[in-house]
Rosetta silent file (secondary structure, phi, psi, omega in degrees, C-alpha in Angstrom):
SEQUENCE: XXXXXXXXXXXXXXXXXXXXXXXXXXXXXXXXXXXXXXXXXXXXXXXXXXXXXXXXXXXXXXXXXXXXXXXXXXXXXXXXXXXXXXXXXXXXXXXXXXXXXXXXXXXXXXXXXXXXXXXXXXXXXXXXXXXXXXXXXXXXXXXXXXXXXXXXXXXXXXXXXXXXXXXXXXXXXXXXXXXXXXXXXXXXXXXXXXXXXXXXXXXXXXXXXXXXXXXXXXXXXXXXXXXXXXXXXXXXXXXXXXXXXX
SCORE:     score description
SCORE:     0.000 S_00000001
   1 L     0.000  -43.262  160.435   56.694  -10.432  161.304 S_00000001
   2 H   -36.763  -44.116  147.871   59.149  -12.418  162.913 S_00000001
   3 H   -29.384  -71.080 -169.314   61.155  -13.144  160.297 S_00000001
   4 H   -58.671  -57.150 -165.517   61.029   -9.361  159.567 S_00000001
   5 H   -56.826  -74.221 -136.490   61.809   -8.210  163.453 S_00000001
   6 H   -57.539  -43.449 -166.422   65.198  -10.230  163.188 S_00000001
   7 L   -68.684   -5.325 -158.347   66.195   -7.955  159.568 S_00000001
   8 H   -68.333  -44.001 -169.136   65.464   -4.549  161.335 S_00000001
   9 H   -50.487  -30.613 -133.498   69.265   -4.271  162.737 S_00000001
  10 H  -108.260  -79.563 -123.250   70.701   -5.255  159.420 S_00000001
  11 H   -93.736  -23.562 -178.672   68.492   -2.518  157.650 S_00000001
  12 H   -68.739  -49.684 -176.563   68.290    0.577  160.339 S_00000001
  13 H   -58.153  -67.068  165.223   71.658   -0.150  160.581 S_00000001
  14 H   -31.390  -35.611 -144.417   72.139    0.057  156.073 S_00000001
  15 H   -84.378  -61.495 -152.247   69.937    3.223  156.500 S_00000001
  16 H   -81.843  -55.656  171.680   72.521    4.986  159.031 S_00000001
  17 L    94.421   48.903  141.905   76.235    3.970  157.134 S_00000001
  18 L  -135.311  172.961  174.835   76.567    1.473  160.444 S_00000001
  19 L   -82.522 -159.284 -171.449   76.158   -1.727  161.050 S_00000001
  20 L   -73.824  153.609 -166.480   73.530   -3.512  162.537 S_00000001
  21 L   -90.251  134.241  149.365   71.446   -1.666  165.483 S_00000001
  22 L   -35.893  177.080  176.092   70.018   -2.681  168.642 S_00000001
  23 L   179.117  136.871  173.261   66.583   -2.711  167.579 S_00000001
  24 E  -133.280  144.502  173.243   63.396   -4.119  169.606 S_00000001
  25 E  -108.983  165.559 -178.736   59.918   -4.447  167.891 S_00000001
  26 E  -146.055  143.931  142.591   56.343   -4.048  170.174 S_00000001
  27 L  -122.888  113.614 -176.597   53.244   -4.162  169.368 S_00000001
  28 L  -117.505   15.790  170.862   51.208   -1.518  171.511 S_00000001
  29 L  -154.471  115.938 -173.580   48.236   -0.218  169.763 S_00000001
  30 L    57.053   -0.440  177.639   45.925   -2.819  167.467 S_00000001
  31 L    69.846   51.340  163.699   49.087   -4.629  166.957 S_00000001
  32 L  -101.107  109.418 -118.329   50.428   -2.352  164.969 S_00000001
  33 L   -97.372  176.594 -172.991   54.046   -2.721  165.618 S_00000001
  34 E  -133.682  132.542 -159.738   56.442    0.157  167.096 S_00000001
  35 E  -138.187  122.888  155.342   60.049   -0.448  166.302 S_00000001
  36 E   -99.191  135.062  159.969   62.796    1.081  168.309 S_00000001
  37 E  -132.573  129.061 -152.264   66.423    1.480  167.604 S_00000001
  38 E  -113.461  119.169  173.650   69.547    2.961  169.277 S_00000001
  39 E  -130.856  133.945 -162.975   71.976    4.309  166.538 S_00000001
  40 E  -163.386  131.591  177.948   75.226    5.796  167.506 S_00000001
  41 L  -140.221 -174.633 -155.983   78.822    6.209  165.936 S_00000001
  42 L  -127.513   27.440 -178.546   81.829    8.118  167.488 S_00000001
  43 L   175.289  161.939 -152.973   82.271    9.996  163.882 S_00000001
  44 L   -81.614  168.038  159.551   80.479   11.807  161.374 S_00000001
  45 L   -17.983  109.590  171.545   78.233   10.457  158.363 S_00000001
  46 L   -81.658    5.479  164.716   80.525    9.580  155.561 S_00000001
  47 L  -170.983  178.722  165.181   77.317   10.634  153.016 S_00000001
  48 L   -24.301  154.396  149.937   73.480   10.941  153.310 S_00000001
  49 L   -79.462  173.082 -170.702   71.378    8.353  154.921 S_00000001
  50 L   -73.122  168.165  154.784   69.591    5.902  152.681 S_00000001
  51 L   -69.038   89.721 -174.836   66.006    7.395  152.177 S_00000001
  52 L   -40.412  165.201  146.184   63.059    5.138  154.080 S_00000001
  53 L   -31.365  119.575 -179.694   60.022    3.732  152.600 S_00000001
  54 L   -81.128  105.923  152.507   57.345    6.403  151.847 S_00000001
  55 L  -101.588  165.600  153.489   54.590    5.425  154.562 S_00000001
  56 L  -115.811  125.503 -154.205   52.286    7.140  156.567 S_00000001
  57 E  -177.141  139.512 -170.974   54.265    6.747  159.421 S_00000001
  58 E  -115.539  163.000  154.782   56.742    8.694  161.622 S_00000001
  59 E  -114.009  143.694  175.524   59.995    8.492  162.679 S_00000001
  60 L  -134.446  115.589 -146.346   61.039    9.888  166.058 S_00000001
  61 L   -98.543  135.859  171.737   64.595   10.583  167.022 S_00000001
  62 E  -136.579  129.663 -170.771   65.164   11.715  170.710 S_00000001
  63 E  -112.829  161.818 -145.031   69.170   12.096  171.093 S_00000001
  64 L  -122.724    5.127  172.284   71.667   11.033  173.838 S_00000001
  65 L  -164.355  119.526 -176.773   74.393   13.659  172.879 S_00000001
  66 L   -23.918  133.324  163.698   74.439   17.043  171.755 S_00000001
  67 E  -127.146  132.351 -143.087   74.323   17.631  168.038 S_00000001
  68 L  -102.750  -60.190 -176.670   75.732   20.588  166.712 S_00000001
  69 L  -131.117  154.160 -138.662   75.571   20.294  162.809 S_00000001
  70 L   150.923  144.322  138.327   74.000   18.653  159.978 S_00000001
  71 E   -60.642  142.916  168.328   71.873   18.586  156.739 S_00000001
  72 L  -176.320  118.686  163.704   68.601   17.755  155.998 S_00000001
  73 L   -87.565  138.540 -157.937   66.074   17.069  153.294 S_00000001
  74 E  -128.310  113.306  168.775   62.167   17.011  153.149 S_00000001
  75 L    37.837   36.981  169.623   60.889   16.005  150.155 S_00000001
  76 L   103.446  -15.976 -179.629   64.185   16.704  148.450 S_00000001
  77 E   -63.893  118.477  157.494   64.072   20.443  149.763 S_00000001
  78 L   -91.310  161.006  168.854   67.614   20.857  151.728 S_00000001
  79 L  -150.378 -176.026 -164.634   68.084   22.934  155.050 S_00000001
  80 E  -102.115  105.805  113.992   70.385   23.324  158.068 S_00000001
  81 L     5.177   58.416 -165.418   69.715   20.553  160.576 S_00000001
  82 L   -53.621 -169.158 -174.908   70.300   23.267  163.651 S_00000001
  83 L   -63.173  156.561  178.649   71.606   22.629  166.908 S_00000001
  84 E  -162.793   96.401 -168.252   69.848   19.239  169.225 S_00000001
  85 L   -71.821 -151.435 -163.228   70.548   18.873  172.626 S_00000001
  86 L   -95.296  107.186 -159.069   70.845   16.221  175.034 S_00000001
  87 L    91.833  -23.128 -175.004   67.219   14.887  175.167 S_00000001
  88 E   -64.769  126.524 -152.460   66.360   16.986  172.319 S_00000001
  89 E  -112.676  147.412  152.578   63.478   15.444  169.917 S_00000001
  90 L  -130.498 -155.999  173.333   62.618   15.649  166.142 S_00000001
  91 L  -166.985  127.700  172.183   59.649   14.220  164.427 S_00000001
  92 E  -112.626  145.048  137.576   59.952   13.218  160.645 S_00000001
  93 E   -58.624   57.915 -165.283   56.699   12.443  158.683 S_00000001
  94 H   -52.226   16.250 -177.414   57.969    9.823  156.021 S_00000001
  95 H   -76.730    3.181 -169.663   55.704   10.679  153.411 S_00000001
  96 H   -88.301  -12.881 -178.379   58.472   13.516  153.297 S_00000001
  97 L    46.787   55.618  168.052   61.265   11.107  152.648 S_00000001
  98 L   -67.470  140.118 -178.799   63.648   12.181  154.849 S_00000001
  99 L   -87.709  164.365  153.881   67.023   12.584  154.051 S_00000001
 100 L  -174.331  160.574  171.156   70.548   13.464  156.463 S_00000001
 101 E  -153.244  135.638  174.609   73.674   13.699  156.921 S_00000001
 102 L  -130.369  102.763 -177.677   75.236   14.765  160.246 S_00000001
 103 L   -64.117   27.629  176.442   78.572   15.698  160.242 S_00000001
 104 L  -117.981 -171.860 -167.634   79.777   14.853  163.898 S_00000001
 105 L  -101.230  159.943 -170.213   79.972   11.497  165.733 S_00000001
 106 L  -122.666  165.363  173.222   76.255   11.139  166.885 S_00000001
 107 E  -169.794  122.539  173.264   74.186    9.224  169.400 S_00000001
 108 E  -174.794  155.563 -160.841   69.979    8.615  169.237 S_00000001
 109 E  -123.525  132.533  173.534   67.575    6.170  169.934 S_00000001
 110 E   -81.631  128.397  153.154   64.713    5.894  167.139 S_00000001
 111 E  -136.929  122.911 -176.192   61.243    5.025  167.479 S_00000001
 112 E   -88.216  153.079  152.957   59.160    4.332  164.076 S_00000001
 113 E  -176.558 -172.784 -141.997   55.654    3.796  164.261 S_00000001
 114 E  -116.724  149.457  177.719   52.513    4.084  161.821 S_00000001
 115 H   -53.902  -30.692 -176.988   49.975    7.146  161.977 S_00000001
 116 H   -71.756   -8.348 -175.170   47.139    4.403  162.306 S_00000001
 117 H  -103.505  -22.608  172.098   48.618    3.020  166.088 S_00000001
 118 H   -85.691  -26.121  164.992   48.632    6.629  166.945 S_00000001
 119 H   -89.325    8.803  151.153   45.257    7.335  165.848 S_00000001
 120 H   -77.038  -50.873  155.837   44.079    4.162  167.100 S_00000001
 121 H   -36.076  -54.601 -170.249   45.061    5.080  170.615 S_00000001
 122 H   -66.880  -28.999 -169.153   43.782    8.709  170.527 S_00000001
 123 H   -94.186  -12.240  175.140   40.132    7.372  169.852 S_00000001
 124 H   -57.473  -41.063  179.920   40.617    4.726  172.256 S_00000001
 125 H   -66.553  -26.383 -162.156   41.889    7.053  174.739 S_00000001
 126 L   111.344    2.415  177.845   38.794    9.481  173.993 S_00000001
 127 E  -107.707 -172.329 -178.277   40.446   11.919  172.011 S_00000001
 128 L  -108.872  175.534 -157.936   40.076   13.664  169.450 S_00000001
 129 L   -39.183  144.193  176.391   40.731   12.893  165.737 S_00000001
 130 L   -87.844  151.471 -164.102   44.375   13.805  165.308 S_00000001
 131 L  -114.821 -141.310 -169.318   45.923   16.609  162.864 S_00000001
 132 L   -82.791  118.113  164.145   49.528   16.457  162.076 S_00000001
 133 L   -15.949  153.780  162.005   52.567   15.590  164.732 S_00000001
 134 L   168.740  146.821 -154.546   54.547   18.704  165.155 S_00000001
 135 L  -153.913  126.457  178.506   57.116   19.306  167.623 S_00000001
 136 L   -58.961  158.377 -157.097   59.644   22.788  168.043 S_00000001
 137 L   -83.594  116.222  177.233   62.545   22.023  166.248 S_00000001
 138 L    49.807   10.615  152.869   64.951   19.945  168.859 S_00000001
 139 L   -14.503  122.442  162.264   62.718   20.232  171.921 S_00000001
 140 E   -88.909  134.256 -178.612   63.888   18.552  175.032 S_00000001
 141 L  -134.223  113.753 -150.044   61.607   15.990  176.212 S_00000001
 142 H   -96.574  -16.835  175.246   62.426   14.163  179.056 S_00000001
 143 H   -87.914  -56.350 -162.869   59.700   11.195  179.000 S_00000001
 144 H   -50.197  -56.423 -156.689   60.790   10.102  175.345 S_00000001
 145 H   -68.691  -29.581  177.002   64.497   10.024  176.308 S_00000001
 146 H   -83.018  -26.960  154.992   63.901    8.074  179.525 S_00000001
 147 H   -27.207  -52.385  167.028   61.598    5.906  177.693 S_00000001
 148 H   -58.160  -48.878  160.843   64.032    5.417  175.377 S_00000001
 149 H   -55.316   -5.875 -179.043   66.874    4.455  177.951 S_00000001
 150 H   -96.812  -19.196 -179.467   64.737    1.985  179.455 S_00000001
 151 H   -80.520  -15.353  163.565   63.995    0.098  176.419 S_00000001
 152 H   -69.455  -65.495  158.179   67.905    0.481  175.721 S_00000001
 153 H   -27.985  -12.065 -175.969   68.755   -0.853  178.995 S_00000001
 154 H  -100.626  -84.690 -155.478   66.020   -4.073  177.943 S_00000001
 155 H   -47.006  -22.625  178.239   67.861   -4.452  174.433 S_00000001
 156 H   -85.805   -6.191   11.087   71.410   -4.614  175.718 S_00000001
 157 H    91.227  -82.257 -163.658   70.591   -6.721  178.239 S_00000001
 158 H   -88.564  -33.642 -119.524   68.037   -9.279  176.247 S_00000001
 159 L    51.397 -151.237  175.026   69.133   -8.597  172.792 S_00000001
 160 L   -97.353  115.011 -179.610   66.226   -8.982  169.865 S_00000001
 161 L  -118.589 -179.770 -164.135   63.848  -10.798  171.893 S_00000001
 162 L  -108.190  161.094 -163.292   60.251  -11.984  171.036 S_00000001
 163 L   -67.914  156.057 -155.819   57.576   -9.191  172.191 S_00000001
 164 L  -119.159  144.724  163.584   57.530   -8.421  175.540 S_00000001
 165 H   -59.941  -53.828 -170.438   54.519   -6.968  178.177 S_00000001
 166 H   -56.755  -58.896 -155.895   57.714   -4.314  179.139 S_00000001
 167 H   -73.742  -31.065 -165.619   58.664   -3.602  175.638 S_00000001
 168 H   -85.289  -66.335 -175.239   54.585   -3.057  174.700 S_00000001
 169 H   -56.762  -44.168  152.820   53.830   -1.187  177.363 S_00000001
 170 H   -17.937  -62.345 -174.058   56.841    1.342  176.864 S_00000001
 171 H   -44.202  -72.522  158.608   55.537    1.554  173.532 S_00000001
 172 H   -29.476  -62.729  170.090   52.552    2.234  174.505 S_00000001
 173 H   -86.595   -3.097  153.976   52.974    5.315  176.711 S_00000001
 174 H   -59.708  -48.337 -147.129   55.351    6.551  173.789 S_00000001
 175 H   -80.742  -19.843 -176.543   52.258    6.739  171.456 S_00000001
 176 H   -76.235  -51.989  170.052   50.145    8.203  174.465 S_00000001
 177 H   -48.334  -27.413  170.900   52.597   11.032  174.883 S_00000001
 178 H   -84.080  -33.580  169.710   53.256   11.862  171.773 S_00000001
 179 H   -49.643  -44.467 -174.462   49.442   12.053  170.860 S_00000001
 180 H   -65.639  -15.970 -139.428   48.879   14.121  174.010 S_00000001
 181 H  -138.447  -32.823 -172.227   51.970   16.381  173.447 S_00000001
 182 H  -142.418  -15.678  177.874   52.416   16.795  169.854 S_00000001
 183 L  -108.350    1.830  164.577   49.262   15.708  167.876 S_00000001
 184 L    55.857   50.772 -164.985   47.074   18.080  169.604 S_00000001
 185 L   -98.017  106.031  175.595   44.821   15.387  170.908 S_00000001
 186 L  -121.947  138.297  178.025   43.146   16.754  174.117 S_00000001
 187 E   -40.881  134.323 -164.689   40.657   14.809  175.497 S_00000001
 188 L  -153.401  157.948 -142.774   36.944   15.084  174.155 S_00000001
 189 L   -97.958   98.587  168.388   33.197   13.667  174.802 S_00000001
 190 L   -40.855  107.601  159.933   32.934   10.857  171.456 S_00000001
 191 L   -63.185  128.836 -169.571   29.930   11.116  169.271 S_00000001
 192 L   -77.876  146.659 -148.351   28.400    7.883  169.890 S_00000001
 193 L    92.648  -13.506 -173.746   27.872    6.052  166.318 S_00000001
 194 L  -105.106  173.268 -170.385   30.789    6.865  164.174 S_00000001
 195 L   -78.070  156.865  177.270   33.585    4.086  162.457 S_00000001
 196 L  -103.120  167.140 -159.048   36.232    3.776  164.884 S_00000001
 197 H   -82.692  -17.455 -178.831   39.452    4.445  163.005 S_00000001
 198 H  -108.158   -1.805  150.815   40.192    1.318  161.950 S_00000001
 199 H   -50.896  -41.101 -173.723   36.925    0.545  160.722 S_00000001
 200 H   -77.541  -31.265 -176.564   37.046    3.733  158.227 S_00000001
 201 H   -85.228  -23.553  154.348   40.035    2.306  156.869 S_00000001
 202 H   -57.526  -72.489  176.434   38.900   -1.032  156.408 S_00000001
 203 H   -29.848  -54.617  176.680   36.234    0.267  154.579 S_00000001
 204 H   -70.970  -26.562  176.185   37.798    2.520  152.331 S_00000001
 205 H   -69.205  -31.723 -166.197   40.373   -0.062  151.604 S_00000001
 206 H   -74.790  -43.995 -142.158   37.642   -2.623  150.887 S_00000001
 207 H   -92.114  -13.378  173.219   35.745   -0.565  149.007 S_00000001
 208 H   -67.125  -35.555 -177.557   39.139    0.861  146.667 S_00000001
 209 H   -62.808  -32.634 -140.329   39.770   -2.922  145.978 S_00000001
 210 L  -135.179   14.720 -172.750   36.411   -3.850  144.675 S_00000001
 211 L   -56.108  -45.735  160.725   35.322   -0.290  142.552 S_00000001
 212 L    12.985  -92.377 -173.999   34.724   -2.697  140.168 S_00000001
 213 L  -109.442  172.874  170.844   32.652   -5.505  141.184 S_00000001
 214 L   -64.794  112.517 -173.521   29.251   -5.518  142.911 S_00000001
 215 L  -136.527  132.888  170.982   29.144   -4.111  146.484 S_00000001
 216 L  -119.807 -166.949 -152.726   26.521   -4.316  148.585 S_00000001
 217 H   -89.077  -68.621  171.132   25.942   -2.934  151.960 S_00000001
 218 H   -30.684  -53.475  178.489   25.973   -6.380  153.528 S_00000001
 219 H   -74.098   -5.582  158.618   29.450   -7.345  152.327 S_00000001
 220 H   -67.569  -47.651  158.409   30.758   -4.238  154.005 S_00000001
 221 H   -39.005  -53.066  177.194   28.872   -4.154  156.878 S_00000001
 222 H   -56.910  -12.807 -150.300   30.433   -7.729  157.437 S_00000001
 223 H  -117.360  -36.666  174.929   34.259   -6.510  157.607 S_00000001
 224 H   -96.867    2.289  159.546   33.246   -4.322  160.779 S_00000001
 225 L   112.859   -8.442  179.967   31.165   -6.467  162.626 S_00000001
 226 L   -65.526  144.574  174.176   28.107   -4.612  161.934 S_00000001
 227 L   -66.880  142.706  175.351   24.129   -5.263  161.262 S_00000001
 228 L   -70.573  -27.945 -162.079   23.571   -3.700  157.185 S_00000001
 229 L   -98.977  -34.618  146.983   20.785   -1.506  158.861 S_00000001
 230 H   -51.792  -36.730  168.087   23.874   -0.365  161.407 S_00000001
 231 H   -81.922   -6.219 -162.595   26.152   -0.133  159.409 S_00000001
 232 H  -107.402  -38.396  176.767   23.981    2.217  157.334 S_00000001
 233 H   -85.797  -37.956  175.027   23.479    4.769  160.230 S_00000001
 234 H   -58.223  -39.064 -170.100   27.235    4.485  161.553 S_00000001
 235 H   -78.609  -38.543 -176.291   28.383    5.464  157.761 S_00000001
 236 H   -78.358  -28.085 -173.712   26.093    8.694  157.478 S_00000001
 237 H   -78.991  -22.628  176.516   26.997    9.812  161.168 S_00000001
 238 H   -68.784  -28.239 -165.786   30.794    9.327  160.118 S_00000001
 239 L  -102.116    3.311 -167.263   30.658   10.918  156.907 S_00000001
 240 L    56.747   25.311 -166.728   28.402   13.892  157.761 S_00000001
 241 L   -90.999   -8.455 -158.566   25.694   12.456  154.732 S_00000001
 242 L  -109.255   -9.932 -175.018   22.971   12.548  158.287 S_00000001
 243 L   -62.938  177.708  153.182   23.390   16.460  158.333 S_00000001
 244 L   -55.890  127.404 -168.932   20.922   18.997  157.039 S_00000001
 245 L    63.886   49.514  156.887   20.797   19.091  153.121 S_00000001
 246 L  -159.089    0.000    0.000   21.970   15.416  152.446 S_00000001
């Protein structure tokens, strides 16, 4: 990852038709990292942005100067990029493979991060399973953008530094707010017994790798820390197999 943290300016930057970006990486939930970047030019796009990686994973732009006009494609579909004020938020999904072009000089601070550190957080927190991000169209939100200036005020400062308690914790209270605020997470009583979120996906990952080969309930059980007779009750209460008529 190190290695990797150092390339983000270079590529954020490539993405954007600028050069390289502040950029700070964190890890604040399971150490799944959260990567900020402040992108800003005094003139418009000279074409599209590059297209990201198709993840499941957001990007989340909260901007530092009015934006008037612009393009933008969603899974190749174009539309009118409307007005986005000062403070003003978006939320991209990247399985959508967003696309832009904004034809003014611009100014926003980025923050990527992966659906699993926000839905590792929400059950951590106590909430409940998370549906899809969604956010009015250029909202103003006044904790992301000061969030964002403080970790801008860190990078200009430190540069790309090695992870920080300050940078993590930011980070952190990004992913709580946006769960709380946009993922429609409201706090909720756990049923005691179920895979924790990163458990179901280690499973399911485990168990895509190996359709195969011979799997028994003991090597699975082993990847989540569980007793095979535990692991056997935790999988039916997760999966709804303990209900009536299964």
């Amino acid at each position: 990852m190190q290695a990797r943290q150092f390339e983000i300016p270079e590529a954020i930057g490539r993405r954007f038709h600028r050069p390289p970006v502040p950029s700070v990486v964190a890890h604040a939930a399971s150490k799944r990292p959260v990567v900020f970047s402040h992108i800003a030019s005094q003139t418009a796009m000279p074409g599209p942005t590059l297209a990201p990686p198709v993840e499941s994973a957001f990007a989340l732009h909260v901007h530092h100067r009015p934006l008037l006009t612009g393009d933008i494609w969603l899974d190749g579909r174009h539309d009118s990029l409307g007005p986005v004020g000062q403070s003003g938020i978006l939320i991209f999904d990247l399985r959508s493979e967003p696309v832009a072009q904004l034809h003014e000089g611009f100014e926003f601070s980025r923050f990527h991060f992966s659906r699993a550190a926000v839905e590792d957080l929400a059950y951590e927190q106590g909430m409940r399973k998370l549906g899809e991000l969604f956010v009015e169209h250029g909202r103003a939100d006044r904790v992301v953008y000061h969030l964002a200036l403080a970790l801008l005020e860190r990078v200009e400062f430190f540069g790309t530094e090695r992870d920080t308690l300050f940078q993590d914790s930011i980070s952190l209270s990004l992913l709580a707010h946006v769960a709380q605020q946009y993922g429609r997470a409201s706090a909720r009583h756990l049923e005691v017994g179920t895979f924790a979120p990163w458990q179901y996906r280690r499973v399911c990952e485990w168990v895509d790798s190996h359709l195969h080969a011979a799997i028994s309930v003991a090597d699975i059980s082993a990847l989540v820390d569980l007793s095979p007779s535990h692991f056997s009750r935790v999988f039916r209460r997760s999966t709804g197999l303990n209900r009536p008529g299964f």
